[in-house]
C-alpha positions in Angstrom: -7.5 5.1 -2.0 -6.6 4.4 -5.7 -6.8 7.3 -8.3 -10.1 7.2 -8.5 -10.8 7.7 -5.0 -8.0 10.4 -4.9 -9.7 12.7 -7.5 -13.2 12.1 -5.4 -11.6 13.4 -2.4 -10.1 16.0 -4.2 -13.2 17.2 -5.9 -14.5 17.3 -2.0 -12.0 19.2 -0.6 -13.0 21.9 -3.4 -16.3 22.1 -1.7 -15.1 22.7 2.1 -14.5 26.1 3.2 -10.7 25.5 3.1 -10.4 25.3 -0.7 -10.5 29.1 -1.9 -10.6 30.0 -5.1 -7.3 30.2 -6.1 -6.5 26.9 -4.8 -9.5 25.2 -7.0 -6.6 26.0 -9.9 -4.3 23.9 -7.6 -6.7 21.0 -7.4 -7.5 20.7 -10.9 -3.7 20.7 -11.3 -3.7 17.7 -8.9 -6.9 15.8 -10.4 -4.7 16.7 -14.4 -1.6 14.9 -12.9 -3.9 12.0 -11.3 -5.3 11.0 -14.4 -2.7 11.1 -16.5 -0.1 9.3 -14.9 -1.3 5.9 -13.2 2.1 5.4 -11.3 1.4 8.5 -9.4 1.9 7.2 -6.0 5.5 5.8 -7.4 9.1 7.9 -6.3 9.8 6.2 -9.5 7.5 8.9 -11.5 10.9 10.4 -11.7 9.2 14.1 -12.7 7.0 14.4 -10.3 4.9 11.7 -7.3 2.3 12.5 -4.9 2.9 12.7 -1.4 1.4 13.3 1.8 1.6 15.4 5.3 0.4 16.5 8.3 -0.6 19.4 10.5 0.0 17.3 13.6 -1.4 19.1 16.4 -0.1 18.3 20.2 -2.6 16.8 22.5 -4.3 20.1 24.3 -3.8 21.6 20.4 -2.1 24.7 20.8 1.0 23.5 19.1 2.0 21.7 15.9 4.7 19.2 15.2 7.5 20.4 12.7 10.8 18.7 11.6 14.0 20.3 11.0 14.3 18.4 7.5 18.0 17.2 6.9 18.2 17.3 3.5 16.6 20.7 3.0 17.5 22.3 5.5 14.2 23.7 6.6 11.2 23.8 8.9 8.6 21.7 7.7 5.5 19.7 8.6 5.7 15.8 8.7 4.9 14.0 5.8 6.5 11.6 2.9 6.5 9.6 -0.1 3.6 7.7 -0.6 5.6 5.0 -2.6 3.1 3.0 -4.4 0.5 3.3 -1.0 -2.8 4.6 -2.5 -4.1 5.7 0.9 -3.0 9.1 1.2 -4.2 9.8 4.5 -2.8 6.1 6.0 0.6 7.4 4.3 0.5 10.5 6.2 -0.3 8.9 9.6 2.0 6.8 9.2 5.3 9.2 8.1 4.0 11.5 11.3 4.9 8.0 13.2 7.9 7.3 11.5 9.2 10.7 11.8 8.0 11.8 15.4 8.7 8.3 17.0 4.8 9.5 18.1 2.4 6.0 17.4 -1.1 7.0 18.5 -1.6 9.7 15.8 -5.3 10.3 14.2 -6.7 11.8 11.9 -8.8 14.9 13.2 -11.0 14.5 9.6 -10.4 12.2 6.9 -10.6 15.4 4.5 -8.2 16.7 2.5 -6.8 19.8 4.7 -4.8 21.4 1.9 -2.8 21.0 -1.1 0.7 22.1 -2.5 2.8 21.7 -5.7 6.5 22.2 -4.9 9.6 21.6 -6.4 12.2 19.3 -4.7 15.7 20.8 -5.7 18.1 18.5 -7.6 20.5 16.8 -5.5 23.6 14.2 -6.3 21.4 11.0 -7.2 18.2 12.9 -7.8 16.4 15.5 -10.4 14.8 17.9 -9.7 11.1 17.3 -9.7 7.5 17.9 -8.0 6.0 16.5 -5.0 2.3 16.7 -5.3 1.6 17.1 -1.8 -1.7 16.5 -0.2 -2.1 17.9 3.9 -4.4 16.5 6.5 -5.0 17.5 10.1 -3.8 15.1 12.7 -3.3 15.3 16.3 -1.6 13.0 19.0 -4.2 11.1 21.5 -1.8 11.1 24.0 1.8 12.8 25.2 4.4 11.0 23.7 8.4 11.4 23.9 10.0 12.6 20.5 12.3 10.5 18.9 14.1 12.1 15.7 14.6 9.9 13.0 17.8 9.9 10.5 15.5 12.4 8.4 15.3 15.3 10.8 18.0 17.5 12.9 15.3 18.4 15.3 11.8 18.3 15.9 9.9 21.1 17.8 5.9 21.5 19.1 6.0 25.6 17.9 3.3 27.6 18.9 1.5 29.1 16.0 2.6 32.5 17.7 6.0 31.4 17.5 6.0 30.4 13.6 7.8 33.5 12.5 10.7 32.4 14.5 11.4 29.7 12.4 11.4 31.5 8.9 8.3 28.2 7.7 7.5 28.3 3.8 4.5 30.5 2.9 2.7 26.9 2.1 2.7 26.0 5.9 1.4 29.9 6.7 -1.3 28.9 4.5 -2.4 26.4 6.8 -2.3 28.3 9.8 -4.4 31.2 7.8 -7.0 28.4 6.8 -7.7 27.3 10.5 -9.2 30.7 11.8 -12.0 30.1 8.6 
């Protein structure tokens, strides 16, 4: 997937039912920052770089697959940098992998699940700056042991009953929201 193929799946995902019409404002955003900037898919892009993640549902799918993220401190969903990989779905497999210690991961649909614009705080070596991030919807094909890689404190399978337990960003709610359309 090179830009060109990123804005065509983009300008898909605005046609599924998940795309409402506030977030067509996000996508354009998305498609704006595509065009404009071919090293998109490059951590270098020091202002701002896409990346991708996952809703990584367990195997019977009544849990997803969060990190404790170690240098933010939060509950998030597994994802990453694409660094220079133009297959944004391929990058997001494979950070689920990386990060879950998981290997048979798939994709549930190729779509584009969701999108988010956030900022990344500044930290000693790094500015601040904005991960373009696009979300797809994976799921395990079998049970697998965790393994938690030097990026997380702790992973957990949490019950989408159980999210408010762990205080998740409004962009993950968004997900959950989007799966009862």
């Amino acid at each position: 997937m090179h830009r060109k193929e990123v804005i065509e799946a983009i300008n898909l995902y605005k046609s599924t039912k998940w795309c409402s019409e506030e977030e067509i404002f996000i996508a354009n955003q998305f498609i704006t920052f595509v065009k404009e900037n071919d090293r998109c898919f490059l951590r270098e892009l020091t202002f701002g770089h896409l990346t991708a993640s996952c809703w990584l549902w367990n195997f019977d799918q009544s849990a997803c697959l969060f990190t404790h993220h170690r240098k933010l401190n939060k509950w998030l969903q597994l994802g990453g940098h694409a660094d220079g990989h133009p297959n944004l779905l391929e990058v997001a497999i494979k950070e689920a992998q990386e990060e879950s210690g998981i290997k048979e991961i798939e994709a549930i649909s190729p779509q584009i699940f969701d999108l988010s614009i956030h900022e990344i705080p500044a930290r000693s070596q790094e500015k601040a700056h904005l991960h373009y991030d696009v979300r797809y919807l994976l799921k395990i094909r079998k049970e697998a042991p965790l393994i938690i890689s030097s990026e997380s404190l702790d992973l957990r399978w949490i019950k989408p009953e159980d999210f408010s337990v762990y205080d998740l960003d409004p962009s993950i709610l968004k997900m959950q929201e989007k799966l009862s359309l």
